[in-house]
N, C-alpha and C positions, 0 to 999 in steps of 0.2 A: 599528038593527042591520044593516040590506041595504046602508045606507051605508057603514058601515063595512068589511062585507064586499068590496062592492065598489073600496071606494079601496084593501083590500089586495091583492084580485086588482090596480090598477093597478099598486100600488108594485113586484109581483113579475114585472110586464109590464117596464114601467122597467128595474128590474134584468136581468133575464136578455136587455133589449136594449143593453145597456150593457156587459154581460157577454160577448155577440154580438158586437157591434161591437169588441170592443180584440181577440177570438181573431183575429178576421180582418186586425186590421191588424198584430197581430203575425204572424202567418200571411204576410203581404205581407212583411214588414217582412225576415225570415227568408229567403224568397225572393230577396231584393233584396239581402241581407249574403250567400247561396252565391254569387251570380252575382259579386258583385263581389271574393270570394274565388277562384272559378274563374277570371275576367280575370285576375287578378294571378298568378296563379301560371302563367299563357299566357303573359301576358306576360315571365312570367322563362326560359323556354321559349324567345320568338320572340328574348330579346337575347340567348341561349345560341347561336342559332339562324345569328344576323347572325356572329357569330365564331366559328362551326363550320369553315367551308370554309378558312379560312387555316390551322388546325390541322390539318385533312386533307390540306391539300397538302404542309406541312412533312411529315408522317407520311406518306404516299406519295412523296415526293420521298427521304427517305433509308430506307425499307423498301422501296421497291419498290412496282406496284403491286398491287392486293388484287381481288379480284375482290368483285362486289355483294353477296352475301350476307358478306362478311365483312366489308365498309365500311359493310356496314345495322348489322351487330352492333358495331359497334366506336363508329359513331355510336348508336347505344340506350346502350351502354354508359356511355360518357362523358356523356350527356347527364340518366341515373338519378344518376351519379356526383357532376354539377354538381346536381343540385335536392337529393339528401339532403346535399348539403354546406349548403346553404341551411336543409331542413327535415329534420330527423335520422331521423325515422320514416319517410320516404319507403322504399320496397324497389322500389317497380314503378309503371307508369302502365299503364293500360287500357284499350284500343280499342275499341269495335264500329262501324267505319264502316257508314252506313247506320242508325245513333241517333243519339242526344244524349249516348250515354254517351263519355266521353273524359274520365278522371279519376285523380288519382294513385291509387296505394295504400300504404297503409300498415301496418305490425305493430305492435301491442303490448304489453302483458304479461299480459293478459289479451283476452278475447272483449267486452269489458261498456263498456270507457274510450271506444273510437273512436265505439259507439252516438251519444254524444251530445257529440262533439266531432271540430273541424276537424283537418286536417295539419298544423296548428300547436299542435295541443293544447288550442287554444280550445276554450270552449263551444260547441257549436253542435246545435241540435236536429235537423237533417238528417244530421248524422253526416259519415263520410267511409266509404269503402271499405276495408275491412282483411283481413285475411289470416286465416287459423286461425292461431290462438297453438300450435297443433300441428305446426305446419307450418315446412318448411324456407323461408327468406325466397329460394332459389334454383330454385323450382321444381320439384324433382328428387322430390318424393312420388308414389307411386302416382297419388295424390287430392289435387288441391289445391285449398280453399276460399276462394270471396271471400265476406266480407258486407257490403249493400247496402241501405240503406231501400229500398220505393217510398214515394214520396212524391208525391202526386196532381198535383201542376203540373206534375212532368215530371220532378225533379231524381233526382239517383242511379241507384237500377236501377228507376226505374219501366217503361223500355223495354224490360225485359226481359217483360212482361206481353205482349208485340207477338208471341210467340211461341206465344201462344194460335192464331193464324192460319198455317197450312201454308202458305200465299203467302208471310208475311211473311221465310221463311226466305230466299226465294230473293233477297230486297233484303239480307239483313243475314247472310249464313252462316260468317261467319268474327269471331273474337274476337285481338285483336292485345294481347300481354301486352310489354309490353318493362322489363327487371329489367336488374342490374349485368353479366350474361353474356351481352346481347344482345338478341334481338328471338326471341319465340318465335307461332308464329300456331295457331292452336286449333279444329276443324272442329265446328261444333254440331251433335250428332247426336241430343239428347233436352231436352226442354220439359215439365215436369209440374207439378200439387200434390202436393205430397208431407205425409205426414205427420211431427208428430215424431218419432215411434219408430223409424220407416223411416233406414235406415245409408248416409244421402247424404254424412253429416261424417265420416266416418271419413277418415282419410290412407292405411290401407293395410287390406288383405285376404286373408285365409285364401282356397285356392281356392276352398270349398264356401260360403263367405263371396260371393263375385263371382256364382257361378252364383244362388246367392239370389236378388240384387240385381237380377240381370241378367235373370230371370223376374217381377220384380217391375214392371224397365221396361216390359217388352213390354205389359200389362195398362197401365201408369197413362201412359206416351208418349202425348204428343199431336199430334206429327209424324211424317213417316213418314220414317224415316232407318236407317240400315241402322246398329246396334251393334255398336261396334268389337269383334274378336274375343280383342284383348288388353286387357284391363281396367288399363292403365299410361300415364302423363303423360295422369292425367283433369283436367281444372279443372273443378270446380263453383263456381256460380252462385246463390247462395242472395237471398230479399228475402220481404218477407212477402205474405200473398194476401189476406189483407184480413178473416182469421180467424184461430184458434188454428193454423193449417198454414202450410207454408212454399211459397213459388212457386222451382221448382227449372228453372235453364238446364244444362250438360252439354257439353264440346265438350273433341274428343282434339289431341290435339299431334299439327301436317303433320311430316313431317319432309322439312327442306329438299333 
């Protein structure tokens, strides 16, 4: 009988390291299909990139020329224009210099599809970055929503967790959104866990709706950053904390 027991404690050894060993090479495996998804789609970027400058010169040779912020926006423009011509859900790419995050964005007809699929509409279990299906794919909401895995290697918004550190702001304080209308840049002013019930997804708000929210930062902020006094062209930052809550980034629109 102890034999017995014993050879099935092994067989359930066996298995559950058998079991162990493919999570994690699929675990690699996944890793190694974002990354080589992220390259390709650089790369359709850098050869956008190599034939930009002869299209700006023809377009400043008979318009005239533009001053920098209008050549920044005119180049985002065209350059969102060429990748969703490529990949049709594209609307925006997303900056944090100072991470790892530098990634398309995408809409789609729900909140639930992009969870577990690529900018091509593949499968893929790291997801991609998407938009609120609430949300104007122009930026122009009150509030506007990205969602984001963390995903523990690095991939997606796990960088956003770096905002747990009041230092970390000072490397990484600005969020660079660039959509069909240009280049817009985004000043991070609040870092927190938030709960579900707590009204971070909303697109837009009643005044006494803001003052709420806005007494709620002061308490749950974990940097120290002065709140903007108009609660308008917010981008939140949504990815999960590693619990039933949600880890919340925050940053207002500069105006150029």
């Amino acid at each position: 009988m102890r034999k017995i027991i014993l050879r099935g404690i092994q067989v359930v050894l066996v298995i559950a390291l058998i079991i162990s060993g493919y999570k994690i090479y699929k675990y690699r495996e996944n890793n190694q299909e974002f990354d080589m998804k992220n390259e390709e789609i650089q790369r359709t970027m850098e050869k956008w990139e190599d034939e930009y400058p002869q299209s700006l010169e023809r377009k400043n040779s008979a318009e005239g020329e533009v001053n920098d912020q209008e050549a920044i926006n005119e180049k985002e423009r065209l350059k969102i224009k060429y990748l969703k011509q490529q990949y049709p859900d594209i609307i925006g790419w997303i900056r944090i210099p100072g991470t790892s995050i530098d990634l398309p964005i995408v809409q789609g007809r729900d909140n639930v599809f992009y969870l577990n699929h690529d900018y091509k509409g593949n499968y893929d279990p790291f997801g991609t970055v998407f938009m609120e299906i609430a949300n104007q794919p122009d930026f122009s909401d009150q509030n506007t929503i990205l969602y984001g895995h963390n995903v523990r290697s690095g991939k997606v918004f796990h960088d956003l967790h770096q905002y747990k550190d009041q230092d970390f702001l000072s490397k990484a304080p600005i969020i660079e959104i660039s959509y069909l209308n240009g280049l817009y840049r985004y000043k991070i002013f609040a870092a927190y866990r938030a709960d579900l019930q707590d009204q971070f997804r909303k697109t837009s708000y009643k005044e006494k709706d803001i003052k709420d929210y806005l007494l709620l930062l002061e308490k749950k902020n974990l940097i120290n950053e002065e709140t903007p006094e108009k609660w308008d062209k917010i981008l939140t930052l949504q990815t999960c904390s590693g619990d039933e809550n949600r880890w919340v980034v925050h940053g207002v629109k500069i105006d150029e």
